[in-house]
PDBQT receptor file of N, H, CA, C and O in Angstrom, charges set to zero:
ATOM      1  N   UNK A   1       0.817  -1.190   0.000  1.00  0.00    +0.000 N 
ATOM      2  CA  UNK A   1       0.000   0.000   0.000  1.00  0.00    +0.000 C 
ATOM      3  C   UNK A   1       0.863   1.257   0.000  1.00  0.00    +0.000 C 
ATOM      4  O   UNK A   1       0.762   2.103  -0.888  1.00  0.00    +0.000 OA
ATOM      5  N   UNK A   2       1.724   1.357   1.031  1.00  0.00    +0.000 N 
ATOM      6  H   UNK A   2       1.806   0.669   1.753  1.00  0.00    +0.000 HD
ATOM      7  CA  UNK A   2       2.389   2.202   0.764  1.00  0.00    +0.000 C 
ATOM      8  C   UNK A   2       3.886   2.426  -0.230  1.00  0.00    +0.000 C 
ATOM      9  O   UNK A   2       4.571   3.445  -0.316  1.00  0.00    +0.000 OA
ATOM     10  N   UNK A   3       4.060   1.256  -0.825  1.00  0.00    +0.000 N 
ATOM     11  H   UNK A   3       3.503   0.428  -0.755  1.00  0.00    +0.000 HD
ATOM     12  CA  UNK A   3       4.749   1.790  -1.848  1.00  0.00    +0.000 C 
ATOM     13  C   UNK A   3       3.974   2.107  -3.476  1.00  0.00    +0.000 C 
ATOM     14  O   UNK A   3       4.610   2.388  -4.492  1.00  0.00    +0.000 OA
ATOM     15  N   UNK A   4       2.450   1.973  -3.381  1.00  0.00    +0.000 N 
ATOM     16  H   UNK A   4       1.933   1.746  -2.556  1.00  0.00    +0.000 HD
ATOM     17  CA  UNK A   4       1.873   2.206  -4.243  1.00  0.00    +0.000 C 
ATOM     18  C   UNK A   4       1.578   3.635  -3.938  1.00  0.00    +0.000 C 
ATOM     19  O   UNK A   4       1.380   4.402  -4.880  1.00  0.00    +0.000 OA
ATOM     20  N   UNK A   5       1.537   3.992  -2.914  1.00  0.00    +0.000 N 
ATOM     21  H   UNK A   5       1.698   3.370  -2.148  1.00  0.00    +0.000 HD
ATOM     22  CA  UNK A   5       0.989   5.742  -2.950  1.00  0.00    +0.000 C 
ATOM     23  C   UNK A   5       2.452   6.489  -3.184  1.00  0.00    +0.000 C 
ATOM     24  O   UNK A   5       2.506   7.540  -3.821  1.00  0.00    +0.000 OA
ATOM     25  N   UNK A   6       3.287   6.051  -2.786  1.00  0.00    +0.000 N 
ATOM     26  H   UNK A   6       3.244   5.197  -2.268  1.00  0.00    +0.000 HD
ATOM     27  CA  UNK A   6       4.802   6.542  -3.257  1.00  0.00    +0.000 C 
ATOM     28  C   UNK A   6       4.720   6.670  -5.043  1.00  0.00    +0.000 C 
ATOM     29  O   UNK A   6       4.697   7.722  -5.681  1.00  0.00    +0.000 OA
ATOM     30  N   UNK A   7       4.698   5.732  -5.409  1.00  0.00    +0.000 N 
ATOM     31  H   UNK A   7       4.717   4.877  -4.890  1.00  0.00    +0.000 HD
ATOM     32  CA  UNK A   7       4.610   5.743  -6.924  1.00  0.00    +0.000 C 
ATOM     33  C   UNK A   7       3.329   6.765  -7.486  1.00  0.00    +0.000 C 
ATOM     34  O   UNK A   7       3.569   7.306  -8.566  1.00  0.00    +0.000 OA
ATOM     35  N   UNK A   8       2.385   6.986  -7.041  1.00  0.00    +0.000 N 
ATOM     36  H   UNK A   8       2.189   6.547  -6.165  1.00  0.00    +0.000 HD
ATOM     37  CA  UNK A   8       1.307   7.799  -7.158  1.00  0.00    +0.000 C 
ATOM     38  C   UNK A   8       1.602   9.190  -7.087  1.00  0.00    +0.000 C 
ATOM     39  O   UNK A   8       1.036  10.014  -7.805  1.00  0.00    +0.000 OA
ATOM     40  N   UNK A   9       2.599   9.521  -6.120  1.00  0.00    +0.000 N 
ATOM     41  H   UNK A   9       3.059   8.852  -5.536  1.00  0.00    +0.000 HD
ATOM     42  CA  UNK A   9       2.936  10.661  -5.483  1.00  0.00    +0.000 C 
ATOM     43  C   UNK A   9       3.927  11.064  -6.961  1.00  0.00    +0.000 C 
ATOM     44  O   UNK A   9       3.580  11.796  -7.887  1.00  0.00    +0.000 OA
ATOM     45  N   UNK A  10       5.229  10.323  -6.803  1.00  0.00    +0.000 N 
ATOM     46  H   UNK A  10       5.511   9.728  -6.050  1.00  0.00    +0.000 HD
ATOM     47  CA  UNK A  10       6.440  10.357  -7.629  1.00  0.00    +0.000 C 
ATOM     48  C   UNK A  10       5.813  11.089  -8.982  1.00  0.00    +0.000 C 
ATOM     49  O   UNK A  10       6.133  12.171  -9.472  1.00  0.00    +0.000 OA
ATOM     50  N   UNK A  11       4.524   9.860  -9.545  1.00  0.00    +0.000 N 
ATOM     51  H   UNK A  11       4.263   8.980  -9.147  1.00  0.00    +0.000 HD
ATOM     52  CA  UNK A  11       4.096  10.424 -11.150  1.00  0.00    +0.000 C 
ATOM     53  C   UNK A  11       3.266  11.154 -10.726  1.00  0.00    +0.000 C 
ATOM     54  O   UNK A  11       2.302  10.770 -11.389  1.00  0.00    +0.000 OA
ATOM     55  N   UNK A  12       2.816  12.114  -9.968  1.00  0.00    +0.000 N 
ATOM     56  H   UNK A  12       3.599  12.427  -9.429  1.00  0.00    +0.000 HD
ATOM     57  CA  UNK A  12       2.164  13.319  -9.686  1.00  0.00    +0.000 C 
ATOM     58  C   UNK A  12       3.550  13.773  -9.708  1.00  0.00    +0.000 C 
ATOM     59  O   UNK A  12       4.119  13.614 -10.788  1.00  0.00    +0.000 OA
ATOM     60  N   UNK A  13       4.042  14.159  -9.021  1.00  0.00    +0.000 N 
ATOM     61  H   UNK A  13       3.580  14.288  -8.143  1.00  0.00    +0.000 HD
ATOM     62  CA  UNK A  13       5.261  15.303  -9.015  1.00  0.00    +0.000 C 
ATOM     63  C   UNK A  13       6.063  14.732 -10.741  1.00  0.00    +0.000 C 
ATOM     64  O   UNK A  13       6.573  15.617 -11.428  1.00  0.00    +0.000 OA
ATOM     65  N   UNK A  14       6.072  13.937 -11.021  1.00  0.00    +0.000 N 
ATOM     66  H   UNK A  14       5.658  13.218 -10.463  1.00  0.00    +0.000 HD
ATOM     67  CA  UNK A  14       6.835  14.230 -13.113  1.00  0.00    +0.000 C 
ATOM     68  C   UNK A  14       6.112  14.803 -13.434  1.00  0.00    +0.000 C 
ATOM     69  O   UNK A  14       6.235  16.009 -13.652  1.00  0.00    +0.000 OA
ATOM     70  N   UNK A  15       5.288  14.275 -13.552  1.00  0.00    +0.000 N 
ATOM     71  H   UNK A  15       5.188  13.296 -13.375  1.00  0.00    +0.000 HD
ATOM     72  CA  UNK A  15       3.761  14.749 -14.731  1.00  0.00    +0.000 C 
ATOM     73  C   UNK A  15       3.773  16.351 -14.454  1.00  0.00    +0.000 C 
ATOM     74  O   UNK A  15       3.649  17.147 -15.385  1.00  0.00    +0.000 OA
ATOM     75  N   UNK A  16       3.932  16.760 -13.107  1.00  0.00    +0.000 N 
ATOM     76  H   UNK A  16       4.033  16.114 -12.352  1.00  0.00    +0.000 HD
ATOM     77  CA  UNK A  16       3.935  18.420 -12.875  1.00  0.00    +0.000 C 
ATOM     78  C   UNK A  16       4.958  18.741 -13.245  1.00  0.00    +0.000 C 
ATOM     79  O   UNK A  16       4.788  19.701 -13.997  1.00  0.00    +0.000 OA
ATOM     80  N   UNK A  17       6.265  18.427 -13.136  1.00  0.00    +0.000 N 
ATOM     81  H   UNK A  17       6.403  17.648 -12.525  1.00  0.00    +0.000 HD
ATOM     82  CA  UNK A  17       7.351  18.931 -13.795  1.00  0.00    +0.000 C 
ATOM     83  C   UNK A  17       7.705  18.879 -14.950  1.00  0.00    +0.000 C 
ATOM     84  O   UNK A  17       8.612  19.654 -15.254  1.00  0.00    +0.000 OA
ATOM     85  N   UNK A  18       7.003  17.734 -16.318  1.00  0.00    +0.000 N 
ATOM     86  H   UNK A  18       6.266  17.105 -16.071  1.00  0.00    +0.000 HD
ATOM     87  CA  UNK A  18       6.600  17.544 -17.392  1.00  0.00    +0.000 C 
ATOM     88  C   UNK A  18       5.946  18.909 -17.818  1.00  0.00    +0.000 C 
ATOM     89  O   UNK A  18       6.242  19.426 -18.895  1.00  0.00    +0.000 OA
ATOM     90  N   UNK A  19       5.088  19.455 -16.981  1.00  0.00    +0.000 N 
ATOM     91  H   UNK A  19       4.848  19.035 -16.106  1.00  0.00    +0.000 HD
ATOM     92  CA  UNK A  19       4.225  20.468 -17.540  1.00  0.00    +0.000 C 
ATOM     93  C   UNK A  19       5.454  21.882 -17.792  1.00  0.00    +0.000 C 
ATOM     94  O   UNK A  19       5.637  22.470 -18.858  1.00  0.00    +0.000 OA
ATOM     95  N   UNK A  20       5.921  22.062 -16.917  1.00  0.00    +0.000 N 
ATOM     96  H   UNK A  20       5.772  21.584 -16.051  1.00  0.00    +0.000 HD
ATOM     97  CA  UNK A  20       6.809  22.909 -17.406  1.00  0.00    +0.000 C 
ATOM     98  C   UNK A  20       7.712  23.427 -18.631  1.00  0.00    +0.000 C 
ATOM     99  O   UNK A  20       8.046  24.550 -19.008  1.00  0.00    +0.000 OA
ATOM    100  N   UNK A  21       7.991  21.969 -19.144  1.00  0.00    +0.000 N 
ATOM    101  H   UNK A  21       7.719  21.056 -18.838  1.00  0.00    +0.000 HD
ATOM    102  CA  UNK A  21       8.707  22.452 -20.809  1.00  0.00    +0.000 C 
ATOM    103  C   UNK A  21       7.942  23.033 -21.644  1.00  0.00    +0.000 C 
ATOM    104  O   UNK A  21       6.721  23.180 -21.708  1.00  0.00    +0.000 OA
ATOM    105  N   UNK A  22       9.175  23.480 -22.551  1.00  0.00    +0.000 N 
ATOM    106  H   UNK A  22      10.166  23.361 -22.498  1.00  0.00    +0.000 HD
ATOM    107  CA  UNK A  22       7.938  24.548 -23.724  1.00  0.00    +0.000 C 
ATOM    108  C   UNK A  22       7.737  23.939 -25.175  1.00  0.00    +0.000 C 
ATOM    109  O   UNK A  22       6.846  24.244 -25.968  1.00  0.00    +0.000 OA
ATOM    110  N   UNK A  23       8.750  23.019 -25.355  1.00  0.00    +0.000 N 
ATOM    111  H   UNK A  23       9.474  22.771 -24.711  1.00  0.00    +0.000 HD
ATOM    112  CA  UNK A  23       8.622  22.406 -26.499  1.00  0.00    +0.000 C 
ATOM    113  C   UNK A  23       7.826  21.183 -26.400  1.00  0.00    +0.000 C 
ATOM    114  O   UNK A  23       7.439  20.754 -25.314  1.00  0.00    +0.000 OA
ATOM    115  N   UNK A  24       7.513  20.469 -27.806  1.00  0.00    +0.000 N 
ATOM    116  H   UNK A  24       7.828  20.818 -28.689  1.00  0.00    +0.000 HD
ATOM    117  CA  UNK A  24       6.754  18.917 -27.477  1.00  0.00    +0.000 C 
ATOM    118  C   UNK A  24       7.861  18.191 -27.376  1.00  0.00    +0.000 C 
ATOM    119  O   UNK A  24       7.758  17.167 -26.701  1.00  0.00    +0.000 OA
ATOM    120  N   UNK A  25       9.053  18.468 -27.931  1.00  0.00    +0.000 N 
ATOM    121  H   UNK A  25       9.136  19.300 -28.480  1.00  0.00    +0.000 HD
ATOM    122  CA  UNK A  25      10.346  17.591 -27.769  1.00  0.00    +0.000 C 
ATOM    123  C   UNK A  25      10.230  17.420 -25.788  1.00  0.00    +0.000 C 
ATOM    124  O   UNK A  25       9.740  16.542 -25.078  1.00  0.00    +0.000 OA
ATOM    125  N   UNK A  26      10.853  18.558 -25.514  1.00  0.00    +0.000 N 
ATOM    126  H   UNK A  26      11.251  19.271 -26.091  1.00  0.00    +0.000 HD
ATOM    127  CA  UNK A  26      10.826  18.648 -24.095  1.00  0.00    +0.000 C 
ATOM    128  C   UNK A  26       9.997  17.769 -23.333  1.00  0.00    +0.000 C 
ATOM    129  O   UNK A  26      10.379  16.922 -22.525  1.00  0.00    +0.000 OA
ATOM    130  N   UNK A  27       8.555  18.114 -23.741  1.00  0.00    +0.000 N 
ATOM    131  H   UNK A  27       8.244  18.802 -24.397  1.00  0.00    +0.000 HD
ATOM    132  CA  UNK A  27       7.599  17.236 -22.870  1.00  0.00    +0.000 C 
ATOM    133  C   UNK A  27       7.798  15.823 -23.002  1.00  0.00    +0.000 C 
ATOM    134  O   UNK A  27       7.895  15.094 -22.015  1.00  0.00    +0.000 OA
ATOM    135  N   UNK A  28       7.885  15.261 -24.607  1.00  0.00    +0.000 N 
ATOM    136  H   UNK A  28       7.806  15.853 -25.409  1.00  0.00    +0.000 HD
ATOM    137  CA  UNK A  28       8.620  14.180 -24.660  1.00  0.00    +0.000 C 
ATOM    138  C   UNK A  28       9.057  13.498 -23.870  1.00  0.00    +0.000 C 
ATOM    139  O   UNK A  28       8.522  12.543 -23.307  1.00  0.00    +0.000 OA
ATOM    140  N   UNK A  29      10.381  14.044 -23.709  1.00  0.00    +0.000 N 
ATOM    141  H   UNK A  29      10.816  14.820 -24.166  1.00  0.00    +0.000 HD
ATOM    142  CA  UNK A  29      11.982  13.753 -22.956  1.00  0.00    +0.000 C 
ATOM    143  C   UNK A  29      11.304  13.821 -21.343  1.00  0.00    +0.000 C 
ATOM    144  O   UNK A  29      11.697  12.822 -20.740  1.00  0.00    +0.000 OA
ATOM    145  N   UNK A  30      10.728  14.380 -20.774  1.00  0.00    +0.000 N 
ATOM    146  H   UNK A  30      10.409  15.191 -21.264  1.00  0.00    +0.000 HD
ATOM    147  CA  UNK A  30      10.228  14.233 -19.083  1.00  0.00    +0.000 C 
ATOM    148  C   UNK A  30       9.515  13.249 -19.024  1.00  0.00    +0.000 C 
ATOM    149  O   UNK A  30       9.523  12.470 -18.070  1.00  0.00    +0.000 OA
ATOM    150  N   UNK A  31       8.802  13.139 -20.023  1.00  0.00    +0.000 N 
ATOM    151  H   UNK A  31       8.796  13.772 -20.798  1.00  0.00    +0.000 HD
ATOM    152  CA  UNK A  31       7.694  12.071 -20.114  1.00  0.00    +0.000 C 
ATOM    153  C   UNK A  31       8.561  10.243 -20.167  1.00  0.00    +0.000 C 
ATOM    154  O   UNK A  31       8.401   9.069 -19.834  1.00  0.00    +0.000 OA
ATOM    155  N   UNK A  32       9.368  11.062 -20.755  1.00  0.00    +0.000 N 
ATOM    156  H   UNK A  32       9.498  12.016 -21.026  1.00  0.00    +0.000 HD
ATOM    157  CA  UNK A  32       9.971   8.946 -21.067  1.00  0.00    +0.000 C 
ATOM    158  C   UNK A  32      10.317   9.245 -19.650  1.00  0.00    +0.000 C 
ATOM    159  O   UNK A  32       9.547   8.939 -18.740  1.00  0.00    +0.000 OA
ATOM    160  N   UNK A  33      11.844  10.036 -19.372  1.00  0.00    +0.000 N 
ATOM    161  H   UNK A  33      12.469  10.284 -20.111  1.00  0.00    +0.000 HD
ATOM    162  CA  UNK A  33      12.612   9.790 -17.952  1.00  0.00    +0.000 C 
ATOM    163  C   UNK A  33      11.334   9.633 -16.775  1.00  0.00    +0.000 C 
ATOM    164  O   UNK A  33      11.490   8.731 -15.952  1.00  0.00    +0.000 OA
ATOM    165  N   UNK A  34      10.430  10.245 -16.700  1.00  0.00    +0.000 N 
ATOM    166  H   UNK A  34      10.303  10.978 -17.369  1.00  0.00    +0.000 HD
ATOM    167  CA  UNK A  34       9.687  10.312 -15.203  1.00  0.00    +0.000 C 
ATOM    168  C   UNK A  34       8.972   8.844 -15.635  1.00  0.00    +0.000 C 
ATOM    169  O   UNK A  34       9.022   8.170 -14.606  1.00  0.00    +0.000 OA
ATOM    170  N   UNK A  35       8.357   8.082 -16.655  1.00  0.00    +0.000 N 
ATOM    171  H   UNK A  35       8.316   8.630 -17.491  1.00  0.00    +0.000 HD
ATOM    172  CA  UNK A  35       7.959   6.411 -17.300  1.00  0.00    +0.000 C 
ATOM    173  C   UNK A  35       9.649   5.837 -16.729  1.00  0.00    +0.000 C 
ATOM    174  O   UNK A  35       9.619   5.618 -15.518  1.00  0.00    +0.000 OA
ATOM    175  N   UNK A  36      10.612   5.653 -17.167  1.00  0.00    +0.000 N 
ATOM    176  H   UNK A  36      10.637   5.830 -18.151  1.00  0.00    +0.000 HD
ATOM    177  CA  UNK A  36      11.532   4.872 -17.376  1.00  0.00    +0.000 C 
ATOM    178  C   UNK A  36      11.623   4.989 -15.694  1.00  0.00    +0.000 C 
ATOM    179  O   UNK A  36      11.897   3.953 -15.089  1.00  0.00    +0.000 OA
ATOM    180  N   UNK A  37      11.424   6.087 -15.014  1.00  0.00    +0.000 N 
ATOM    181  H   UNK A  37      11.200   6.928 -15.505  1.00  0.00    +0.000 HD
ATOM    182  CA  UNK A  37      11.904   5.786 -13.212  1.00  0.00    +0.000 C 
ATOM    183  C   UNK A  37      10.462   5.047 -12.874  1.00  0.00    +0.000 C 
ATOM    184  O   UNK A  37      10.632   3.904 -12.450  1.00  0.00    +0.000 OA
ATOM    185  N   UNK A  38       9.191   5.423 -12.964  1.00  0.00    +0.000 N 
ATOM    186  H   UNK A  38       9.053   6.351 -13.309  1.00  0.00    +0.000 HD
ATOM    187  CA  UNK A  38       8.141   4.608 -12.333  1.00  0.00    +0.000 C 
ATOM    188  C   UNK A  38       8.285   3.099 -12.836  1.00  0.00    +0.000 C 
ATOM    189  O   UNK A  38       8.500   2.204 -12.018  1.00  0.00    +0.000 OA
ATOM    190  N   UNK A  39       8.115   2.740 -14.714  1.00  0.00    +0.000 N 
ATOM    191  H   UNK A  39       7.940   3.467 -15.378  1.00  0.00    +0.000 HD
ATOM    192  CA  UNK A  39       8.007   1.127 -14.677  1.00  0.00    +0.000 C 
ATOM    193  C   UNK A  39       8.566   0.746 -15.668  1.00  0.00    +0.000 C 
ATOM    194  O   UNK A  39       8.163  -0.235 -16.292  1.00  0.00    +0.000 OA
ATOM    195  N   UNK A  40       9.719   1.517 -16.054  1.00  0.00    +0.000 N 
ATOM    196  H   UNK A  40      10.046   2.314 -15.547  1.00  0.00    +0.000 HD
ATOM    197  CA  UNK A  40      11.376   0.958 -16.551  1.00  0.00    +0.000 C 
ATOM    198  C   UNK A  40      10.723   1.307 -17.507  1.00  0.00    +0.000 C 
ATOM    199  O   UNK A  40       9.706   1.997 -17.572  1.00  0.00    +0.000 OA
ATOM    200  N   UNK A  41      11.902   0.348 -19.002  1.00  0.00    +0.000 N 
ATOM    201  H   UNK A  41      12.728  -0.213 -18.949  1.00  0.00    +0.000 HD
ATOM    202  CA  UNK A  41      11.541   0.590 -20.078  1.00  0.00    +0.000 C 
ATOM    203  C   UNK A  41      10.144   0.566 -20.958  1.00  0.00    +0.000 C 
ATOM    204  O   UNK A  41       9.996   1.038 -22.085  1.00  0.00    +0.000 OA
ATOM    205  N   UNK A  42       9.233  -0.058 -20.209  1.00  0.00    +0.000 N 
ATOM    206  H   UNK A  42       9.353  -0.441 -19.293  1.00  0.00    +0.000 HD
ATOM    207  CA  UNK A  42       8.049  -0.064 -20.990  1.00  0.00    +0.000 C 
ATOM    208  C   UNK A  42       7.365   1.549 -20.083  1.00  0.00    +0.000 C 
ATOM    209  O   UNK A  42       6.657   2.140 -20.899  1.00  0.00    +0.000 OA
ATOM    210  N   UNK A  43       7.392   2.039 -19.213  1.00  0.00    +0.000 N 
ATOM    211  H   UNK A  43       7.967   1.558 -18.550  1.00  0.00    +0.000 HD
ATOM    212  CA  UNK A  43       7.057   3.063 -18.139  1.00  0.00    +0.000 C 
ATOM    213  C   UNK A  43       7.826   4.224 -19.744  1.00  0.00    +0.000 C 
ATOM    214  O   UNK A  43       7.146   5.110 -20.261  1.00  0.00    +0.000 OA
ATOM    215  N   UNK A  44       9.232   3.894 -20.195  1.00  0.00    +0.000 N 
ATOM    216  H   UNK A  44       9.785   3.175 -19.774  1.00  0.00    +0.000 HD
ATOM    217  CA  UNK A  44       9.754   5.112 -20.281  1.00  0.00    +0.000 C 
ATOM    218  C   UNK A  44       8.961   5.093 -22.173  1.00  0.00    +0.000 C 
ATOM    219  O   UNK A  44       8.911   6.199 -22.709  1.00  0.00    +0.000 OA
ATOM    220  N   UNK A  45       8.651   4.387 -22.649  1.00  0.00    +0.000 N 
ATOM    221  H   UNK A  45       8.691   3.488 -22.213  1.00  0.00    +0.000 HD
ATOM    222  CA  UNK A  45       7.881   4.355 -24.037  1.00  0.00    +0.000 C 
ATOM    223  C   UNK A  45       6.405   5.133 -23.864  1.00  0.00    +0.000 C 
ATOM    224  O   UNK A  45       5.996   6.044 -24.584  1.00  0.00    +0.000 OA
ATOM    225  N   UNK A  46       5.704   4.524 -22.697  1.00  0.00    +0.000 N 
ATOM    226  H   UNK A  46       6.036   3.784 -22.112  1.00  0.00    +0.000 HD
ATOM    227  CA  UNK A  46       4.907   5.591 -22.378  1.00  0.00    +0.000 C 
ATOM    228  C   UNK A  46       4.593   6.753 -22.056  1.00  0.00    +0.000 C 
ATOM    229  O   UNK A  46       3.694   7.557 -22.306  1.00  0.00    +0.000 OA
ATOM    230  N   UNK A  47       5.742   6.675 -21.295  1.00  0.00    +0.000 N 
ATOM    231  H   UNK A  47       6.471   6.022 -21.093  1.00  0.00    +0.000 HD
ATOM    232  CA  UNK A  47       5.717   8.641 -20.844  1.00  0.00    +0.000 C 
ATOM    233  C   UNK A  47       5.931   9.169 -21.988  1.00  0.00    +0.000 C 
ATOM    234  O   UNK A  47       5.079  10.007 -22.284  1.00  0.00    +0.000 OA
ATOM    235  N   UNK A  48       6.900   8.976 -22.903  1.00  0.00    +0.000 N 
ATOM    236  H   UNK A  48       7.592   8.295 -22.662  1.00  0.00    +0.000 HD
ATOM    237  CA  UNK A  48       7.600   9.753 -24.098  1.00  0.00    +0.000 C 
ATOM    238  C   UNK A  48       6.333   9.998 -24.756  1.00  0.00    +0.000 C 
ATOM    239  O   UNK A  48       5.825  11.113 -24.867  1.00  0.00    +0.000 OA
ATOM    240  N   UNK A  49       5.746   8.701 -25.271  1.00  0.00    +0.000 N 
ATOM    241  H   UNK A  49       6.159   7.795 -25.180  1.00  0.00    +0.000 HD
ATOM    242  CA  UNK A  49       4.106   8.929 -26.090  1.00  0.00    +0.000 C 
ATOM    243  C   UNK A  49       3.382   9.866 -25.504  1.00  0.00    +0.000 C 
ATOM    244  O   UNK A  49       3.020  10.788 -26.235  1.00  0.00    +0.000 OA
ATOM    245  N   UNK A  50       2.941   9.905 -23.945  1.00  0.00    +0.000 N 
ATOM    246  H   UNK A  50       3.235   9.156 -23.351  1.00  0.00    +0.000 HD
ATOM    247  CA  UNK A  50       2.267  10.829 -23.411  1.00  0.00    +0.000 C 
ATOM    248  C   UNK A  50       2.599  12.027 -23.334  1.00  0.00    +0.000 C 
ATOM    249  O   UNK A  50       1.664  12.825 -23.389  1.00  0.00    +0.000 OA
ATOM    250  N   UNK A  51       3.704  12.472 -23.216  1.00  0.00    +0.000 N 
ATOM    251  H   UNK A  51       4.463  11.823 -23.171  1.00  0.00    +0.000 HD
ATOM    252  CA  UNK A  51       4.543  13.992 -22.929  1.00  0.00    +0.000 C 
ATOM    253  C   UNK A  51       4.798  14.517 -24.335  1.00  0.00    +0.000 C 
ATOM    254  O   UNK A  51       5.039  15.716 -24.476  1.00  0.00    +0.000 OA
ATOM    255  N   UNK A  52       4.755  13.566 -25.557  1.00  0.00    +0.000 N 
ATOM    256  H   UNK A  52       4.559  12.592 -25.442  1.00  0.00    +0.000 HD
ATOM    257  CA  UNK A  52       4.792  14.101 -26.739  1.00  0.00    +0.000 C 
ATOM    258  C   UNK A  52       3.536  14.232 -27.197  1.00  0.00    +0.000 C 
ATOM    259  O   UNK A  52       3.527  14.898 -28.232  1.00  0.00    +0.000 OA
ATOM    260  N   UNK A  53       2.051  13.730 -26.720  1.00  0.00    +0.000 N 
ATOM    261  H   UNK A  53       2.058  13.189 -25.879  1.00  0.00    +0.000 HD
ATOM    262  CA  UNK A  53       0.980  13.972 -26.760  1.00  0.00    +0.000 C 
ATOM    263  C   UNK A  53       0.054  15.528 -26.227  1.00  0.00    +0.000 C 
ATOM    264  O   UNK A  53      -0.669  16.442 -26.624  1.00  0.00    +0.000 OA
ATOM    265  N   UNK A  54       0.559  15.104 -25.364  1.00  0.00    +0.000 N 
ATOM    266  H   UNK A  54       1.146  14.361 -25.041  1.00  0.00    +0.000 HD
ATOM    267  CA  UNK A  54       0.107  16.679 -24.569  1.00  0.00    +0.000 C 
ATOM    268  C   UNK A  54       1.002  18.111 -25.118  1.00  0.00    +0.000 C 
ATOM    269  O   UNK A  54       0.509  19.228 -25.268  1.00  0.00    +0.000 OA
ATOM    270  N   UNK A  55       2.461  17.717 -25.366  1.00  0.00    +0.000 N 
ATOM    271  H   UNK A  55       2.862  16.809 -25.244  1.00  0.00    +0.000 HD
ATOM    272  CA  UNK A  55       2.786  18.777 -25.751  1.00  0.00    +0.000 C 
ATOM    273  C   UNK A  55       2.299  19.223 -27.382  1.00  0.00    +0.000 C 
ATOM    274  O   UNK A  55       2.639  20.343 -27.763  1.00  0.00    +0.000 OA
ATOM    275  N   UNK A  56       1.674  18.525 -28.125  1.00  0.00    +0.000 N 
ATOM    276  H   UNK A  56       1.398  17.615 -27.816  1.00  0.00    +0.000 HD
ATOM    277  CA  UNK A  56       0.654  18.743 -29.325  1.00  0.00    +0.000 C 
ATOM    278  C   UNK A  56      -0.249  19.052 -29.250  1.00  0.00    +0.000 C 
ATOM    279  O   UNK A  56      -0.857  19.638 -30.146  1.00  0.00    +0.000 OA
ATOM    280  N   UNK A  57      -0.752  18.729 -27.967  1.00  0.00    +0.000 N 
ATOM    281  H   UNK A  57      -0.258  18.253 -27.240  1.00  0.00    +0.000 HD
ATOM    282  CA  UNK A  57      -2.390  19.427 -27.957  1.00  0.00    +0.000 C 
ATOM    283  C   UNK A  57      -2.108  20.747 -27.148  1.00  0.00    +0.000 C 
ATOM    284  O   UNK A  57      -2.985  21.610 -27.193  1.00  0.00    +0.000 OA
ATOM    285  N   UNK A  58      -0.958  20.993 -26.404  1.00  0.00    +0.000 N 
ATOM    286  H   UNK A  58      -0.246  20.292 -26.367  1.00  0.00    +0.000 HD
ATOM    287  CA  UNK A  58      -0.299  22.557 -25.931  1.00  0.00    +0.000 C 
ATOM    288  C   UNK A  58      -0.404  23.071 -27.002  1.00  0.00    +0.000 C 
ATOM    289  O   UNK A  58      -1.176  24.013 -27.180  1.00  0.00    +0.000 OA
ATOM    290  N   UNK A  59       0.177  22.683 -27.735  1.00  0.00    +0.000 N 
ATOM    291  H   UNK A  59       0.804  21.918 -27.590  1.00  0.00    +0.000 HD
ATOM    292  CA  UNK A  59       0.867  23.297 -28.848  1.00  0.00    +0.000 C 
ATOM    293  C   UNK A  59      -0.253  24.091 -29.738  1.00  0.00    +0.000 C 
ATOM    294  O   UNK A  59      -0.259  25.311 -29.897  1.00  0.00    +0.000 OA
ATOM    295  N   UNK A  60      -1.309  23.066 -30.354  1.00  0.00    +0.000 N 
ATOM    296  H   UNK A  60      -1.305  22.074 -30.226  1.00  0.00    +0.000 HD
ATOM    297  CA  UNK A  60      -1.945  24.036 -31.112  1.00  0.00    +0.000 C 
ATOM    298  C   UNK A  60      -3.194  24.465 -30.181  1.00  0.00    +0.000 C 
ATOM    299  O   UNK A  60      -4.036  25.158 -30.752  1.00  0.00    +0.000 OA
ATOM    300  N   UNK A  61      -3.352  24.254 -29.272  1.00  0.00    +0.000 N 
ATOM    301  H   UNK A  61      -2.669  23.691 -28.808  1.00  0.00    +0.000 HD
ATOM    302  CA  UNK A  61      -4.205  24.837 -27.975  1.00  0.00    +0.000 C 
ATOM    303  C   UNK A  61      -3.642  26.778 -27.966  1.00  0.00    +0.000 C 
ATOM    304  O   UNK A  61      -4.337  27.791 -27.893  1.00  0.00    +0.000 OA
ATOM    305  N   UNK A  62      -1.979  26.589 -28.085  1.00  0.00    +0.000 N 
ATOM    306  H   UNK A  62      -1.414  25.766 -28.145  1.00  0.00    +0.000 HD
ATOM    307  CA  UNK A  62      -1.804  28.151 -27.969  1.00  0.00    +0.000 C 
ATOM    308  C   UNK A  62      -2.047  28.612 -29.400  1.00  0.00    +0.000 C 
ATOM    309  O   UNK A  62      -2.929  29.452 -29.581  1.00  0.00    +0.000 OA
ATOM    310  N   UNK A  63      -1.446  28.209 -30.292  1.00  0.00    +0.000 N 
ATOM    311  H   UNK A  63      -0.730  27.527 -30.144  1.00  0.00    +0.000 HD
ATOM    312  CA  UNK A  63      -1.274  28.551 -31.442  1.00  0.00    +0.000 C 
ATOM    313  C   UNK A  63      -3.026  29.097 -31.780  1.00  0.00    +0.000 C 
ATOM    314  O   UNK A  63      -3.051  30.305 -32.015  1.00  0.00    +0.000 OA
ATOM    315  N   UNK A  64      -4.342  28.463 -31.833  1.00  0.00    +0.000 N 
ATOM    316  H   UNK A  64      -4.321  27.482 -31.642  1.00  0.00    +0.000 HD
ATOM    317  CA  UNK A  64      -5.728  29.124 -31.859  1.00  0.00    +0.000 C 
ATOM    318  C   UNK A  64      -5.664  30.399 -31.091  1.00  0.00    +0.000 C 
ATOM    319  O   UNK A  64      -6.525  31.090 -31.636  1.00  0.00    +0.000 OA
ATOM    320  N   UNK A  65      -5.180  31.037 -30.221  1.00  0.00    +0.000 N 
ATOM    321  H   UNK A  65      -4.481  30.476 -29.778  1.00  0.00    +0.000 HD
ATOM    322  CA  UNK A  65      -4.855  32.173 -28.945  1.00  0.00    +0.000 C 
ATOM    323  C   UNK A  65      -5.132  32.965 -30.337  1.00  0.00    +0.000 C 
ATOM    324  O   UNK A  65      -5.092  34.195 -30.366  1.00  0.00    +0.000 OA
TER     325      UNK A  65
């Protein structure tokens, strides 16, 4: 139990520090490293997909502004 709320915590605090980059590359790159520390190499394929996801929908989210 409690090393599952640790891991809960951990990808709450990437995912927030993910948010910070400005590029989709960037988001990318937080996204694999904060995947590759929660559930290794298959953790770090996902984050990358996800952090390069969101930073596309950032992306043209500002770009309509």
């Amino acid at each position: 139990m409690h090393k599952t709320l640790g891991v809960l915590a951990l990808t709450a605090a990437l995912m927030g520090a993910a948010a910070c980059n400005t590029t989709t590359e960037q988001k990318a790159a937080a996204g694999a490293v904060g995947g590759a520390v929660v559930a290794g190499p298959v953790g770090a394929v996902v984050g990358g997909a996800a952090g390069a996801v969101a930073g596309h929908v950032q992306t043209e989210a500002s770009e309509k502004k």
